[in-house]
C-alpha positions, 0 to 999 in steps of 0.5 A: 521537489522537482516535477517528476517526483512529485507523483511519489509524494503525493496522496493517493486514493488506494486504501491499504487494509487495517484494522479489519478494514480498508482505511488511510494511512494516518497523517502526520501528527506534527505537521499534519502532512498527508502519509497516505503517499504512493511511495508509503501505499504501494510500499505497504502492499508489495511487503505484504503479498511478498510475504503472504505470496513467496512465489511471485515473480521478482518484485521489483519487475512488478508492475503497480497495476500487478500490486494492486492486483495480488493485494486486492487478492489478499483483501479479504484475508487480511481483513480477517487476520487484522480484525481486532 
């Protein structure tokens, strides 16, 4: 893989919310490789404040820093409606 890419396949530290809690995405099973990758996480969190935040700004002019941000609005929320 060449260098530049690198960056999106490898873990990252940003928890997502599941489960009423901040946690990892689960590793693979088969291969036990790391899931829990920037292209995986930020993936999650722009689905998730494109649907609970319709009138954001396009999402694909949106900034990481800006991701993290709505979905760190959306934290306590969702750790409300993911409780089990």
């Amino acid at each position: 893989m060449s260098g530049h890419l690198r960056a999106f396949f490898s873990e990252v530290a940003t928890l997502l919310v599941q489960d009423g809690k901040d946690a990892r995405l689960p590793d693979d099973r088969e291969t036990g490789e790391t899931q829990h990758t920037m292209f995986a996480v930020y993936g999650v969190m722009l689905t998730q404040i494109c649907m609970d935040l319709p009138g954001l700004p396009d999402p694909r002019s949106l900034r990481m820093s800006e991701i993290r941000f709505f979905y760190d609005g959306l934290r306590p929320t969702l750790r409300q409606r993911t409780k089990k």
